[in-house]
C-alpha beads as a LAMMPS data file, in Angstrom:
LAMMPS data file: protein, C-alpha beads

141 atoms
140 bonds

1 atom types
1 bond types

-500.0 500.0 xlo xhi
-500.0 500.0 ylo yhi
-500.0 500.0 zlo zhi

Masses

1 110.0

Atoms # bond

1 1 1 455.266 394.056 68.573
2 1 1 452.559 392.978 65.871
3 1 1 449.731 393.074 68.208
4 1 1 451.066 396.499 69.730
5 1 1 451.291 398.004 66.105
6 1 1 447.926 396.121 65.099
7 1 1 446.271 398.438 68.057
8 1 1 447.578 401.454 67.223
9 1 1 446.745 401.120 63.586
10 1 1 443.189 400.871 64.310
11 1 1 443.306 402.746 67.097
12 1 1 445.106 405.667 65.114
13 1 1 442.528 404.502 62.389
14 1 1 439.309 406.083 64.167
15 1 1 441.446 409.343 64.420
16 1 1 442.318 409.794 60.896
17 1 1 438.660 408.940 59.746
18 1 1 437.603 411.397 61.868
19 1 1 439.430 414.332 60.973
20 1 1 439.304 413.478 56.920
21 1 1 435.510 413.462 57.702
22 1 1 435.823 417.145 59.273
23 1 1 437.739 418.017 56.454
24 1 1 435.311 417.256 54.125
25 1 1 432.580 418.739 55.809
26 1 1 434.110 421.987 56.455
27 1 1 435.147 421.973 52.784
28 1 1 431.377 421.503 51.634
29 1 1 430.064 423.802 53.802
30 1 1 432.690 426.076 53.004
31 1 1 431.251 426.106 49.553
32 1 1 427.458 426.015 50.685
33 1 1 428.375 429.225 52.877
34 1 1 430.789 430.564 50.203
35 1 1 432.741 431.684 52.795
36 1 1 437.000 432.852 52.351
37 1 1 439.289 429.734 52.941
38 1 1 441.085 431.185 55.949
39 1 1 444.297 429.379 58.200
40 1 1 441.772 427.238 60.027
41 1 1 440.261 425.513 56.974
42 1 1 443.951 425.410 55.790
43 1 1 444.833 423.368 59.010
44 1 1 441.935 421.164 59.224
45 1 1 442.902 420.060 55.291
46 1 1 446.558 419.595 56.670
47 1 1 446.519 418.053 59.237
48 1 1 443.654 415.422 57.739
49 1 1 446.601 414.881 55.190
50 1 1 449.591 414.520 57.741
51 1 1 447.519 412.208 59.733
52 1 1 446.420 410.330 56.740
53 1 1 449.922 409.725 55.711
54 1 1 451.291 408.666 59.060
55 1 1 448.381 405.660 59.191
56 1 1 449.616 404.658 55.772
57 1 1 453.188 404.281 57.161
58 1 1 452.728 402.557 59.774
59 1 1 450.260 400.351 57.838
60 1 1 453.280 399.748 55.788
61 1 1 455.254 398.780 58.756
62 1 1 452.215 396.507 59.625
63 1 1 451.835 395.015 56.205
64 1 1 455.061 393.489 56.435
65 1 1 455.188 392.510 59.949
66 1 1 451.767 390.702 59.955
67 1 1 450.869 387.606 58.954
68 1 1 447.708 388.569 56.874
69 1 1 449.908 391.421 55.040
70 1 1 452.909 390.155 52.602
71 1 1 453.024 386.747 53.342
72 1 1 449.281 385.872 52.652
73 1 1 449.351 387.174 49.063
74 1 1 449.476 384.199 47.292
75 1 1 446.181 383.044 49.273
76 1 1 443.382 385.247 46.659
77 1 1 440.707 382.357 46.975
78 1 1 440.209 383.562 50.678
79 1 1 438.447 386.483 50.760
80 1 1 439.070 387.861 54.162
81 1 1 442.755 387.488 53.601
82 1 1 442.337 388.677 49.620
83 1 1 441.506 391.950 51.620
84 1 1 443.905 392.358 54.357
85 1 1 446.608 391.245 51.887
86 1 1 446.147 393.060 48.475
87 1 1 442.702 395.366 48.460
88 1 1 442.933 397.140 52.060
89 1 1 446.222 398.435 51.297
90 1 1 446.516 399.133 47.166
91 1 1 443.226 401.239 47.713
92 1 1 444.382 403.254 50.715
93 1 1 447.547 403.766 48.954
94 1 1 445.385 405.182 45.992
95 1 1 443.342 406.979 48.355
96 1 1 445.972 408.721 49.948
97 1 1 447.474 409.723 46.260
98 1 1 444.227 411.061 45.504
99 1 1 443.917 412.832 48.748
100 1 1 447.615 414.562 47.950
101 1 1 446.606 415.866 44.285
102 1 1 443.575 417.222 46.292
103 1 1 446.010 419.027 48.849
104 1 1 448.260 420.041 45.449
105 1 1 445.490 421.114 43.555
106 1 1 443.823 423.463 46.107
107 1 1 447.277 425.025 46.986
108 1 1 447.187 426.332 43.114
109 1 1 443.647 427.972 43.010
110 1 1 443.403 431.428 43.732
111 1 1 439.499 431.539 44.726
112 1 1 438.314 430.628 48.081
113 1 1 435.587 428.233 46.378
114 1 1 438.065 426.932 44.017
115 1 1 440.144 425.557 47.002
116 1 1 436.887 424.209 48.635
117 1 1 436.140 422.522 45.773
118 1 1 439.451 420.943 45.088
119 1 1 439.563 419.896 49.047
120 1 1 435.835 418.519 48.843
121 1 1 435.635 416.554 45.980
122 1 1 439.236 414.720 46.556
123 1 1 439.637 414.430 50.625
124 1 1 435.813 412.945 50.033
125 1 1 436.707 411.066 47.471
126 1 1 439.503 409.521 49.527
127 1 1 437.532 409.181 52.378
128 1 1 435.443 406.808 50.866
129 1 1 437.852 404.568 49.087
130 1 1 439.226 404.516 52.528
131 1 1 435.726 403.250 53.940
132 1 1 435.224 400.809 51.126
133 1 1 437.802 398.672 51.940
134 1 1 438.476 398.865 55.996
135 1 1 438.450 395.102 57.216
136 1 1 435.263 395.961 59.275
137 1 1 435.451 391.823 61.120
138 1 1 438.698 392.278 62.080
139 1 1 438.312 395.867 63.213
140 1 1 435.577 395.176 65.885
141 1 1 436.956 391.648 67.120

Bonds

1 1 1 2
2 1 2 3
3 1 3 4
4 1 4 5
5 1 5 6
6 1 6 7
7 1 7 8
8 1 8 9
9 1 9 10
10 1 10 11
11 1 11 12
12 1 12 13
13 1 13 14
14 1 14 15
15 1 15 16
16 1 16 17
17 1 17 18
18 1 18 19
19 1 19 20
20 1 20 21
21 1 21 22
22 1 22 23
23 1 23 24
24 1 24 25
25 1 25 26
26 1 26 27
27 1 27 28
28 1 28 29
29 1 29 30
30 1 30 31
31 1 31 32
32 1 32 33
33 1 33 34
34 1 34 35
35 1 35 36
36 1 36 37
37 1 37 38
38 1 38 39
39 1 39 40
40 1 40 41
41 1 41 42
42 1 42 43
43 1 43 44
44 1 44 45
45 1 45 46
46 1 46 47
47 1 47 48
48 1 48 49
49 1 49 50
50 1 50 51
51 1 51 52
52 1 52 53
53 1 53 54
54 1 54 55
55 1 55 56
56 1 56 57
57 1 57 58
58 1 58 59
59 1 59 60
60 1 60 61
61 1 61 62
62 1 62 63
63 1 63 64
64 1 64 65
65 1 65 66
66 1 66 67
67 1 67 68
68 1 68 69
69 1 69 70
70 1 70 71
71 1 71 72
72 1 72 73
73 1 73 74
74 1 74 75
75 1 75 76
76 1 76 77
77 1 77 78
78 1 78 79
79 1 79 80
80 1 80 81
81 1 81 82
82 1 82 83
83 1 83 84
84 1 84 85
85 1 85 86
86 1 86 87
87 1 87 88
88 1 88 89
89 1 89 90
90 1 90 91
91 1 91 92
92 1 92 93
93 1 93 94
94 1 94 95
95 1 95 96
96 1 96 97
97 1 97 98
98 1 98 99
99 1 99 100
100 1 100 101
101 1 101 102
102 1 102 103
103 1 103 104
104 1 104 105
105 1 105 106
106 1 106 107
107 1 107 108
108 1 108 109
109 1 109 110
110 1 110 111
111 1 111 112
112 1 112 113
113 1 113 114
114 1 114 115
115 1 115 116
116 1 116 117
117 1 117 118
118 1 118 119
119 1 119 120
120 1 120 121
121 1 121 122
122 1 122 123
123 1 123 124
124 1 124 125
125 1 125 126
126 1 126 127
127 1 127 128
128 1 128 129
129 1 129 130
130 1 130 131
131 1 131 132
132 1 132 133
133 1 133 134
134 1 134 135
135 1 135 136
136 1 136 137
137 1 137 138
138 1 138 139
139 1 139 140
140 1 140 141
């Protein structure tokens, strides 16, 4: 089961990077172009948060099923495991918190820039916490 969930979280990993990345970009250019925020922008932002959220839960139900989750926290002089164990997932959860005041935040504006904006700056800024703290070694092994 761990090596079966270990797959599809980085498997489902490549998916979710992808669409926060479209997100993103069709919030900046949607501000570049100042163009109206219309049902498709709406759905991109969505569904980059739904899918966002469903990798965290089942990096939840990883974290406590693997061996370099839970049970390697005492083990901080390691690095590799420092990272699987307490930086990997306490930034993605903060990523993902920052990604859902971004969702919260747009929802509230009333100008098509304004919800850009709000979907730009924190879906980007989630994005990269994300990237800064994927376990690249043991992604491409």
């Amino acid at each position: 089961m761990y090596t079966a969930l270990q797959s599809a979280h980085s498997i489902f990993a490549y998916i979710v990077l992808t669409v926060l990345f479209l997100a993103s970009v069709n919030a900046i250019m949607g501000i570049v172009s100042k163009k109206l925020f219309t049902d498709k922008d709406l759905r991109i932002s969505l569904f980059a948060l739904i899918l966002s959220h469903m990798q965290l839960v089942i990096g939840f139900i990883l974290y406590f099923v693997s061996p370099l989750g839970s049970a390697s926290l005492g083990q901080m002089k390691d690095a590799g495991l420092r990272l699987t164990s307490l930086e990997h997932p306490l930034i993605n959860i903060l990523a993902l918190a920052i990604i859902t005041i971004g969702w919260s935040k747009h929802k509230k504006e009333e100008s098509n820039n304004g919800k850009f904006k709000k979907i730009a700056i924190f879906y980007t800024f989630g994005l990269l916490l994300i990237l800064s703290r994927v376990p690249w070694s043991n992604w491409f092994n």
